[in-house]
C-alpha positions as CSV (number, residue, x, y, z in Angstrom):
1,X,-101.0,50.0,110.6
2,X,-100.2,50.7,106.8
3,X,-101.3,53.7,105.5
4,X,-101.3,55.0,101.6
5,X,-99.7,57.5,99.8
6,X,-102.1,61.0,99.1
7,X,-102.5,59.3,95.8
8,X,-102.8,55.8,95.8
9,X,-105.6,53.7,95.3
10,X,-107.6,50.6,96.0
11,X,-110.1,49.1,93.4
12,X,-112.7,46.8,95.1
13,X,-114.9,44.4,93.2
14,X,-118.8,44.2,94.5
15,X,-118.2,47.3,96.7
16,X,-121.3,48.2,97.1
17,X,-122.7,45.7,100.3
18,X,-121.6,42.8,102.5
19,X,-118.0,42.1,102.5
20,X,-116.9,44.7,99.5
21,X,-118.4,47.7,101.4
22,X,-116.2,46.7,104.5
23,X,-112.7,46.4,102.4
24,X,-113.8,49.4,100.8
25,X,-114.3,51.4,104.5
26,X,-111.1,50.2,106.2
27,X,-108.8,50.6,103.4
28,X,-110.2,54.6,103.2
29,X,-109.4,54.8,106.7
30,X,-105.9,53.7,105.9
31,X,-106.0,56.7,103.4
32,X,-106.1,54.4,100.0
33,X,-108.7,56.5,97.4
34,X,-111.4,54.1,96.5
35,X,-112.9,52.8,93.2
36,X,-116.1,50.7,94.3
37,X,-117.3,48.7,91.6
38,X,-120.2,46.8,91.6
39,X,-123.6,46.4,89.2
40,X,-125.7,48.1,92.1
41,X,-125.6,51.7,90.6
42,X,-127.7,53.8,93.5
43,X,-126.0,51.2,96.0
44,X,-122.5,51.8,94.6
45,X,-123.1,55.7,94.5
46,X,-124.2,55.9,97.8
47,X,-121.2,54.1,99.5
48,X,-118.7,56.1,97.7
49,X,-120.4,59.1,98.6
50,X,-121.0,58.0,102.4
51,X,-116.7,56.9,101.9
52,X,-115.6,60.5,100.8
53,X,-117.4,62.3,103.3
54,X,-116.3,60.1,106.4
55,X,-112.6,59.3,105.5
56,X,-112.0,62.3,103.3
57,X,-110.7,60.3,100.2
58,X,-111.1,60.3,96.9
59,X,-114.2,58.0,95.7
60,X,-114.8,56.9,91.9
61,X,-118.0,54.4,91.9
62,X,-118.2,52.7,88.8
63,X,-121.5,50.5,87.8
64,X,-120.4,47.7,85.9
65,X,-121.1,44.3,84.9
66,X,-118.1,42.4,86.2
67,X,-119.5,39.2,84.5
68,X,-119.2,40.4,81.6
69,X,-116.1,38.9,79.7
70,X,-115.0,42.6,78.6
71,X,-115.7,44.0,82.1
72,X,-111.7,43.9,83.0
73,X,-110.4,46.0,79.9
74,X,-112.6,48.3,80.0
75,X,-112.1,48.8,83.6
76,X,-108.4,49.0,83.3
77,X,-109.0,51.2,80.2
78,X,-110.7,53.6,82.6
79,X,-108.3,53.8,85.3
80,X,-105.1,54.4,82.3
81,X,-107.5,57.0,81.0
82,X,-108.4,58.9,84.2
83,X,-105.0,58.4,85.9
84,X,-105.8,55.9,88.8
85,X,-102.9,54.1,89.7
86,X,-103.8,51.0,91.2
87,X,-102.0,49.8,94.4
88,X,-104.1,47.6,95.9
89,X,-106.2,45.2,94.1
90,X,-109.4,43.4,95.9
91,X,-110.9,40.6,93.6
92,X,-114.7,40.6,95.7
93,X,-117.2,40.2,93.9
94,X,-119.2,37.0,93.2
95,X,-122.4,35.4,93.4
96,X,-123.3,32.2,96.2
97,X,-125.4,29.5,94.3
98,X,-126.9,26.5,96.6
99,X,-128.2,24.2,93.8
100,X,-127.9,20.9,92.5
101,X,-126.4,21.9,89.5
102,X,-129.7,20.3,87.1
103,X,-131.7,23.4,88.7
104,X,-128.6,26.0,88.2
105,X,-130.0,28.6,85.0
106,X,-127.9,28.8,82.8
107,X,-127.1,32.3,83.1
108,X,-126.5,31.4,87.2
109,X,-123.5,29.5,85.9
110,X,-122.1,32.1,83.2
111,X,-123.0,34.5,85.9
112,X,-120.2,32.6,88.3
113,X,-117.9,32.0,86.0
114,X,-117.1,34.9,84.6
115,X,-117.1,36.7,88.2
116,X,-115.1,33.9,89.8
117,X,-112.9,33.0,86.8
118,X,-112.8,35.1,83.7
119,X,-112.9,38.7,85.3
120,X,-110.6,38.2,88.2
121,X,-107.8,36.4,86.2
122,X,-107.4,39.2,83.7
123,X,-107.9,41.8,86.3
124,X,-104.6,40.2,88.1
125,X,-103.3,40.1,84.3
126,X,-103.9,43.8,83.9
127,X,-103.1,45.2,86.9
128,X,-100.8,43.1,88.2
129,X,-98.8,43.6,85.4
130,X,-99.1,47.2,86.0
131,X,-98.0,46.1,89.9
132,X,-95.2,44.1,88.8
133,X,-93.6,46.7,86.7
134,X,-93.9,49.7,89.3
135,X,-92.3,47.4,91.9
136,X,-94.9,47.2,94.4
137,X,-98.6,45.8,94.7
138,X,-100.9,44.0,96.6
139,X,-103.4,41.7,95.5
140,X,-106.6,40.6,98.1
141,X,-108.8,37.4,96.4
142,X,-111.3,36.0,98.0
143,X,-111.8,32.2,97.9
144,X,-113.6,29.9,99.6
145,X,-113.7,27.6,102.4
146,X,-115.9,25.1,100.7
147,X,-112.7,24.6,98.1
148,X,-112.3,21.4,100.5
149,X,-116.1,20.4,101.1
150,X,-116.9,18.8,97.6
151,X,-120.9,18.2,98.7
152,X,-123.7,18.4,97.0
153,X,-125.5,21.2,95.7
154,X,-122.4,23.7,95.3
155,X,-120.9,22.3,92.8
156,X,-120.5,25.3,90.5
157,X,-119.8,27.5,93.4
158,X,-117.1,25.1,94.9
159,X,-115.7,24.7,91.6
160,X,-115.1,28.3,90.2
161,X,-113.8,29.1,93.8
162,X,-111.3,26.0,93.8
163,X,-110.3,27.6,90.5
164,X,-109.3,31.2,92.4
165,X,-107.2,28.8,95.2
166,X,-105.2,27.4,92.3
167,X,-104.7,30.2,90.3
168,X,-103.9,32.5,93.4
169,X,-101.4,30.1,94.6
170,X,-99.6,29.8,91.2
171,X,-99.9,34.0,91.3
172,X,-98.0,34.1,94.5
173,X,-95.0,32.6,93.2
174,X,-95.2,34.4,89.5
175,X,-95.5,38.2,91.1
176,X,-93.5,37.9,94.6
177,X,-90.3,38.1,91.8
178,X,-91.4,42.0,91.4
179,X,-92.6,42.4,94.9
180,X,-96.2,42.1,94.4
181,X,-98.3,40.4,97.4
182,X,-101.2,38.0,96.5
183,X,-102.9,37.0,99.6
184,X,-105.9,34.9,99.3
185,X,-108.5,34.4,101.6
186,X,-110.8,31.4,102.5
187,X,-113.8,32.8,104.7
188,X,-116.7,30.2,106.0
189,X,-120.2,31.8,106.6
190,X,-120.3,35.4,106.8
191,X,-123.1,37.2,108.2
192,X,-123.9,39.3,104.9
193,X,-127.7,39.5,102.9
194,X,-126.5,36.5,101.2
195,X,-128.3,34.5,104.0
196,X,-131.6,35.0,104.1
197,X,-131.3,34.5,108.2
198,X,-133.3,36.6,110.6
199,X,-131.5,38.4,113.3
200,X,-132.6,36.3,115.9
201,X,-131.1,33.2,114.1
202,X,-127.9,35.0,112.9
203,X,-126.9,36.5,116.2
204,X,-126.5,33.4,118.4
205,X,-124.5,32.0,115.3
206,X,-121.9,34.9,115.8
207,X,-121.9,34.6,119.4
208,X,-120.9,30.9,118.7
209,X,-118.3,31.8,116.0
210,X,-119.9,29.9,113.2
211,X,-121.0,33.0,111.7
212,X,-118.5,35.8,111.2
213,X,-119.1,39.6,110.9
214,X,-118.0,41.0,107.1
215,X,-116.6,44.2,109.0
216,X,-114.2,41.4,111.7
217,X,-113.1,39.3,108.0
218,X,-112.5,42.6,106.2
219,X,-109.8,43.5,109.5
220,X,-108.5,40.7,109.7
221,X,-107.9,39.8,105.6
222,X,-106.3,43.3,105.5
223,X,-103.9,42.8,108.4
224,X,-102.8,39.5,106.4
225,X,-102.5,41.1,103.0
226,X,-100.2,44.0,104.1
227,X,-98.5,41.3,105.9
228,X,-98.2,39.5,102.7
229,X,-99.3,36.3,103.7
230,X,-100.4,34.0,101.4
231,X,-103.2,32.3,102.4
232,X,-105.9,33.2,105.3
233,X,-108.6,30.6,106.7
234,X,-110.6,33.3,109.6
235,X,-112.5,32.0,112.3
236,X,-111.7,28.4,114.7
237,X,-115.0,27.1,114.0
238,X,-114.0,27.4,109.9
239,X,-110.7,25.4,110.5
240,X,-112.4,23.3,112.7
241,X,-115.3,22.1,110.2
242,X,-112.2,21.8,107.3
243,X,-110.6,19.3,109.4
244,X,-113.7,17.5,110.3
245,X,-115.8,17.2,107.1
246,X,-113.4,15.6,104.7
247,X,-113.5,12.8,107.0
248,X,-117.2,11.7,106.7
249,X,-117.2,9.2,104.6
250,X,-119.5,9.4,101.4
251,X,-121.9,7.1,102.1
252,X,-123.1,9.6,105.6
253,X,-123.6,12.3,102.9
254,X,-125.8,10.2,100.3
255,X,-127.6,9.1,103.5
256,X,-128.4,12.8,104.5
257,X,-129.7,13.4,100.7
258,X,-132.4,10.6,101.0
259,X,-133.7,12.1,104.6
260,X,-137.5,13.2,103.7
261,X,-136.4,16.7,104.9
262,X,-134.0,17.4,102.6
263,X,-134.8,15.4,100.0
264,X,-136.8,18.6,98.1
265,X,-133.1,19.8,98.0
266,X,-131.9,17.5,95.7
């Protein structure tokens, strides 16, 4: 298992819940300090606080808007100014939107954007760079599955996430030069608050493996990215539905939009 120098340090995006809080956990029990940040100030403290006292790291939660297009300078800014050197680099946070895209706000799409696009491309600018020219680095973003399922009513969401499998794969090639590792993941459904499932419904979907655990995805992405593999699809019944779904043909999916139970969808 790697472990971390007493003074590196892991910056996780949307660290607060759900997937973020699990990187955030594993990588302080490999030793790595953690900077949790996330717009959920009470959540955000709390985890950090809950991190230092059952790993005995170094926590720094920082509340931040990470939609906001200054977000990344002014989180790099911080860590130059308080001395975190950045090791490993997890590019979490984001938002799911199910919507045909003529009842997406506005703000839903900025919202997206700038967490799936703007923010994570110039925090792999800023710190990467920082990676590249210390010789060492590892950089964890988290993609999609539905980058392949081009369906209705995640259109923004597939989009911006086919944007992060593009511009990770491009990254891979640019940073492996100065031995920096960009591993990029593509998780299905992950049993976070971001399904509004109750228990009884979401355990038999774990049993069954359509549903995965964030704490099983955040062990298994880790072991990939200090292996410095390049891309990660978890879970059989994920790879299984990839393989499947491109081949129904289009005319089986406008069918399903005009069923009477799913029509208030669209």
């Amino acid at each position: 298992m790697a472990t971390a120098r007493r003074d590196s340090w892991a910056l996780v995006t949307g660290g607060s819940s759900g997937i973020g809080r699990c990187y955030a956990e594993q990588l302080a029990d490999r030793g790595y300090n953690i900077l949790c940040v996330s717009n959920r100030e009470d959540e955000n403290d709390a985890v950090a606080k809950l991190i230092r006292l059952r790993y005995g790291v170094r926590t720094v939660a920082l509340c931040k808007d990470l939609s906001d297009p200054q977000s990344a300078y002014e989180l790099h800014d911080y860590c130059l100014h308080e001395g975190l050197e950045i090791e490993i680099l997890v590019n979490n946070a984001g938002i799911l939107l199910f919507d045909t895209l003529e009842h997406t706000s506005d703000r839903a799409i900025d919202t997206a954007i700038g967490l799936h696009v703007h923010t994570p491309t110039l925090l792999c600018k800023l710190f990467g760079g920082d990676m590249c020219r210390r010789g060492h680095g590892y950089i964890l973003i988290m993609s999609s599955a539905t980058v392949r399922l081009a369906y209705p009513t995640i259109a923004v969401y597939n989009a911006t996430k086919s944007y992060l499998r593009n511009f990770a794969a491009s990254l891979w090639f640019e940073m492996r030069h100065y031995g920096v590792s960009v591993t990029t993941i593509y998780p299905g459904a992950i049993d976070t608050p971001l399904y509004s499932l109750e228990e009884r419904y979401r355990r038999p979907l774990r049993a069954l493996g359509v549903m995965m655990s964030p704490e099983k995805l955040a062990r298994k992405a880790l072991r990939r990215m200090f292996r410095c593999r390049k891309n990660y699809t978890p879970g059989m019944f994920t790879k299984f539905v990839l393989c499947v779904a491109p081949l129904i043909p289009d005319r089986v999916i406008l069918w399903v939009m005009r069923h009477p139970k799913l029509r208030h969808l669209f």
